[in-house]
C-alpha atoms as one frame of an Amber mdcrd trajectory, in Angstrom:
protein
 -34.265  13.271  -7.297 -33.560  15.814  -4.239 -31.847  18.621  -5.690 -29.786
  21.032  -3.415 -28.244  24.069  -3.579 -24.583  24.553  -1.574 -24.523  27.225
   0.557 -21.630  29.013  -1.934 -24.221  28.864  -4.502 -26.873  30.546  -2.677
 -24.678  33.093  -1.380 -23.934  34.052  -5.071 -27.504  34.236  -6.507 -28.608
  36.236  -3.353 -25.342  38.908  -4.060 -25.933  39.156  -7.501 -29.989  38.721
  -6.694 -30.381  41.870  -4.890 -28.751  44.389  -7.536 -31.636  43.570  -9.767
 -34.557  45.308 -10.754 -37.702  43.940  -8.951 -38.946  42.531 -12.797 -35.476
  41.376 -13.326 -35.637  39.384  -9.522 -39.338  38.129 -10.670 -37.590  36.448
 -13.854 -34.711  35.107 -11.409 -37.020  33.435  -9.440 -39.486  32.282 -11.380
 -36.299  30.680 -13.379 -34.876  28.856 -10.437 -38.577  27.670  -9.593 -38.307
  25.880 -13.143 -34.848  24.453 -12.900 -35.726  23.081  -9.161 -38.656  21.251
 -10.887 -36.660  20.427 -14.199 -34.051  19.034 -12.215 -35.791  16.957  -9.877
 -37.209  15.274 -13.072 -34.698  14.294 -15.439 -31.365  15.714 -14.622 -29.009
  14.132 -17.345 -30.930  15.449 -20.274 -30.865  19.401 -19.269 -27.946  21.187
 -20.217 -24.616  20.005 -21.378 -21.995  17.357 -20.095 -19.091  17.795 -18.468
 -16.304  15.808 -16.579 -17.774  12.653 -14.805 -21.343  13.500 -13.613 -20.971
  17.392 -13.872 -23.542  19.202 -16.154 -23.810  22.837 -17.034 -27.034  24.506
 -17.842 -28.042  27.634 -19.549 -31.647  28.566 -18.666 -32.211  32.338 -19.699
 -29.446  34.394 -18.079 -28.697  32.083 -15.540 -25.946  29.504 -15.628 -25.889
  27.004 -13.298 -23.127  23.668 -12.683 -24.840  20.348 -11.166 -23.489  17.180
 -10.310 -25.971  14.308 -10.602 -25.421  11.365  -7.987 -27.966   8.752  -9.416
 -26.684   6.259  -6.423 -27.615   9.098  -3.839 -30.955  10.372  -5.792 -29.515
  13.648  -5.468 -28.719  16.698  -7.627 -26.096  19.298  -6.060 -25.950  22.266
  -7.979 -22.423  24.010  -7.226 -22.544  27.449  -8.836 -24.436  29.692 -10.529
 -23.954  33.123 -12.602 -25.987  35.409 -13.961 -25.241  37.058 -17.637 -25.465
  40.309 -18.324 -28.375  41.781 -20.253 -30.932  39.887 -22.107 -30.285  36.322
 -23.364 -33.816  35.386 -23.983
């Protein structure tokens, strides 16, 4: 599947993205690396369900909302937040 990120989205990570230390940005990035892979994959078995194809996914300290469009081959994720100190 094609996974994209909205624009929204990627103007949150990069705000919240740039406060970080620079081993706190490595872990960021390499984490986002992952779920890009992960959800490209299999989509519908990561994280948890929500209303109609939505899915939210906890992946260290980021948190990120998907919806999976099986007809399109595509996976939009729609938001993403980072948690405060370690959830490892």
């Amino acid at each position: 599947m094609l996974v994209k990120w909205t624009t929204l989205t990627l103007d949150d990570i990069a705000a919240f993205y740039v406060t970080l230390s620079l081993a706190d940005q490595d872990d960021v990035s390499q984490t986002i690396t992952r779920m890009n892979a992960e959800l490209s994959l299999y989509p519908e078995r990561l994280g948890e369900s929500r209303e109609e194809n939505s899915r939210i996914w906890f992946e260290g300290r980021l948190v990120v909302r998907y919806v999976i469009r099986p007809v399109a081959g595509t996976v939009t994720v729609f938001n993403a937040v980072l948690l405060r100190g370690s959830h490892r």
